[in-house]
N, C-alpha and C positions, 0 to 999 in steps of 0.2 A: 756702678752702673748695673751688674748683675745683680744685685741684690734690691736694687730698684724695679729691673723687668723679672724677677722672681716674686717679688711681690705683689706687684701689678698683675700679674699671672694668676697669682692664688689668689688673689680679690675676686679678680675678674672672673673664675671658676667658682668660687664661691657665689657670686652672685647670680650666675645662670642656674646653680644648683637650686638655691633660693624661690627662686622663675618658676623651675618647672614643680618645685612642691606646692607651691601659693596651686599654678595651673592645677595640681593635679588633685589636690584639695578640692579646688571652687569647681573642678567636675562633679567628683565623688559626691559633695553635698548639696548640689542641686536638689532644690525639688521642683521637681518635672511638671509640670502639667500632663496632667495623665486622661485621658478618653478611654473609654471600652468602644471599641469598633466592630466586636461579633466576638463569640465564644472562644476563648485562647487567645484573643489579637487584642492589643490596645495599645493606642499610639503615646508615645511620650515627646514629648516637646519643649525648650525652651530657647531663649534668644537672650543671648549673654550680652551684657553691656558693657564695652572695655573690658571684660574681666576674665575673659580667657582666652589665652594664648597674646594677651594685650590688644585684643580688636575683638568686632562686635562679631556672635559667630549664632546664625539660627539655625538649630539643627533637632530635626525631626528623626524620631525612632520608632520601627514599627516592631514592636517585639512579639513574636512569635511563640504558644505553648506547641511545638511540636507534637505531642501527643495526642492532641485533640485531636476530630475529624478536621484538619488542614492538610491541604496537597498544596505541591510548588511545581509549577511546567512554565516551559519558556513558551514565549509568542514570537513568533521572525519574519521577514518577510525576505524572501530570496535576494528581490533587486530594489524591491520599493521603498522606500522611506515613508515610515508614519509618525503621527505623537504616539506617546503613552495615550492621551484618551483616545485616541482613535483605537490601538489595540486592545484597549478594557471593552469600548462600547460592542466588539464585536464577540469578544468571548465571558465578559459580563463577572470579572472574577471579583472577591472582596479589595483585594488591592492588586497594584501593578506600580512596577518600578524600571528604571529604564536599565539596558544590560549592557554589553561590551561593546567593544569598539567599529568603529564600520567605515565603509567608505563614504564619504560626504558627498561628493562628484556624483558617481555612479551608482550608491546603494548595493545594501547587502553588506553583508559582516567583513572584516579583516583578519577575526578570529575563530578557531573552529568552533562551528555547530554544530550538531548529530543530534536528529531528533529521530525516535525511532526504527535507531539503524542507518539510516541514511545522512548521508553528509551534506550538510545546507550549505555550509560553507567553509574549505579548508583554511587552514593557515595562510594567511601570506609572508612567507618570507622574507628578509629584506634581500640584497642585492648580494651578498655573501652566504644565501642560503642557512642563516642562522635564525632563531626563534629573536623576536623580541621580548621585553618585560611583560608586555599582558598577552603571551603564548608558553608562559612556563607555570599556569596554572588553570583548576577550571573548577567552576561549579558543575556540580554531577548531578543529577536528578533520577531518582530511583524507586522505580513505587512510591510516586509522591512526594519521597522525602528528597533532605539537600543535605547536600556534606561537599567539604574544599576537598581538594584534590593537590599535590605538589606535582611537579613534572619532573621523571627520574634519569635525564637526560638523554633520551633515547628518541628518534625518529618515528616512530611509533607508540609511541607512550599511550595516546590515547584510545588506542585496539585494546588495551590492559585493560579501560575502565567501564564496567559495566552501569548500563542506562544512558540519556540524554545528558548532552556535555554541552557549557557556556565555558569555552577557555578563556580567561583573562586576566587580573593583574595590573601589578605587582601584588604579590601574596606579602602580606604585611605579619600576620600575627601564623605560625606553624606549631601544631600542638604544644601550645601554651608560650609561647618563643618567638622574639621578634625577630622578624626575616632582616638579612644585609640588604639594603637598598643598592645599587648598582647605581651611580650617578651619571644621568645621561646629560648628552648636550643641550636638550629639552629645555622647557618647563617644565616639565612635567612633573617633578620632584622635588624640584626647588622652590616653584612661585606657588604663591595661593590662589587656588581655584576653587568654584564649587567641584565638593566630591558624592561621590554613590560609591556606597561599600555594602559588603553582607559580614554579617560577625554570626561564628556557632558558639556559643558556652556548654555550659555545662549540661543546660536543660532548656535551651530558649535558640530562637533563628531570630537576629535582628535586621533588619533593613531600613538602610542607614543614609540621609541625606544632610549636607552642611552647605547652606547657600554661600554663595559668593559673587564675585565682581562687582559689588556695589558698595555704597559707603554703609548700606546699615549690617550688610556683610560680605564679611572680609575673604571668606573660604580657607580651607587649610593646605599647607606644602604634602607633601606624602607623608613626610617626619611627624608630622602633628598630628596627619592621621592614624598613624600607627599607632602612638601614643593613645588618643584616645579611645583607638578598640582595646588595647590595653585596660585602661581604666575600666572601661565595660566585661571585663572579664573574658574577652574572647579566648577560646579556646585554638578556634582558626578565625582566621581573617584576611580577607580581602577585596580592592579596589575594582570598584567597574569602571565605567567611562562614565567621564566626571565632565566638568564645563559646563556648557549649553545643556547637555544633555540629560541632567540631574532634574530628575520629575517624580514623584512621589505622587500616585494617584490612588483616592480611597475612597468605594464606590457609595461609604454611609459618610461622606460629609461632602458639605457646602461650601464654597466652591468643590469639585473632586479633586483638584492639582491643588494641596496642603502647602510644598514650598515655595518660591520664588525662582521658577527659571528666566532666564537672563538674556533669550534670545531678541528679548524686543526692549533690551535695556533700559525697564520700567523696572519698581519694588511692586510687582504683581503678581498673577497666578498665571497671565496670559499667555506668557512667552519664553510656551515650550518648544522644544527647535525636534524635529522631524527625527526621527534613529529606526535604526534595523532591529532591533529584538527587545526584547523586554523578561522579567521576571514576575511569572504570575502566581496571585497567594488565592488558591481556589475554598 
């Protein structure tokens, strides 16, 4: 009998090993549909069939030449809830992406904000005054530029970081290293949802969406996600607020909302669901 579940074992590892090379292959050698969308930006896209992660997965890349004249600033709104196209058409940036988490009910962030200087919105804590997983990390904006941020387990952490702050999370990829996942009671972690991430490499800012909830796509667990900024070379990587909220807007194409948000449970461009802040590519 041991030597039956010993080998049933190393099969069975041997076959998920298998999985995730076939996966991490049929990423690696995609060829993208690629667009130029303005000088340094151009979107990369494809929509895999059965063939990654064993479900259909479309996923949209806006990769970023940082060096170029591009700047990155958040858009928020204190209590109100808008779309991503609502907060492009008022600040008119080349692209906009949706950001961290918020309150749905009442509007306005869950996670801290600071736009310069001032705080839009602090942390909300849970009921034991502890951080959750998307308040132990943040995008920083600074002069334009963007870079991840870890949280160094301190109550003030974010006094430390100079510029405009989006805390969120979970931080998936830390110079060059995949983050421990903390497995919550959630979804969050486990199920496939659509996600929104940002990935920095070596010489490029990507911004990153993978549709989900429907049958033509499946969306990724956090695990998958992580994995695949991996593949993309991230150097840092991490998750925004994924679900509904996953909108990808780019103000030189037709329709401007590129993926499939999910809130009007159609395979269309229409049904993007309302959030507090966004990430702007000026």
């Amino acid at each position: 009998m041991k030597e039956f579940l010993l080998t049933f074992l190393t099969g069975f590892l041997l076959t998920l090993n298998a999985v995730a090379q076939t996966d991490s292959l049929t990423f690696v050698k995609t060829k993208w549909e690629i667009k130029k969308i303005a000088k340094g930006i151009q979107r990369k896209h494809y929509w895999f069939k059965k063939n990654l992660f064993n479900a259909n997965e479309n996923i949209n890349i806006l990769e970023i030449n940082p060096r170029k004249t591009i700047s990155f600033a958040i858009g928020y709104e204190k209590q109100l809830l808008k779309t991503v196209s609502d907060f492009a058409k008022e600040t008119n940036p080349i692209a906009a992406i949706n950001g961290s988490f918020f309150d749905v009910k009442n509007g306005g962030a869950v996670d801290m904000i600071r736009v310069n200087g001032e705080v839009i919105s602090p942390n909300r804590l849970d009921k034991t005054g502890n951080r959750d997983t998307h308040q132990q990390a943040a995008i920083v904006f600074n002069k334009g530029k963007i870079s991840i941020a870890k949280w160094d387990g301190t109550a003030d952490w974010e006094n430390k970081l100079t510029g405009d702050i989006m805390d969120s999370g979970p931080l998936l990829v830390y110079h060059g290293a995949m983050e421990k996942l903390i497995e919550d009671t959630t979804s969050m972690v486990k199920v496939r949802h659509p996600r929104t991430a940002v990935a920095i490499t070596r010489n490029r800012v990507l911004l990153i969406t993978i549709d989900g909830r429907n049958e033509n796509a499946a969306g990724l667990d956090m695990h998958e996600l992580g994995k695949l900024l991996k593949w993309l070379k991230a150097v840092d990587g991490i998750n925004l607020d994924g679900g509904g909220s996953t909108t990808l807007w780019l103000s030189r194409e037709t329709p401007h909302v590129v993926n499939y948000p999910t809130d009007n449970k159609k395979w269309d461009h229409e049904g993007e669901r309302k959030v507090a802040n966004v990430i702007l590519v000026k």
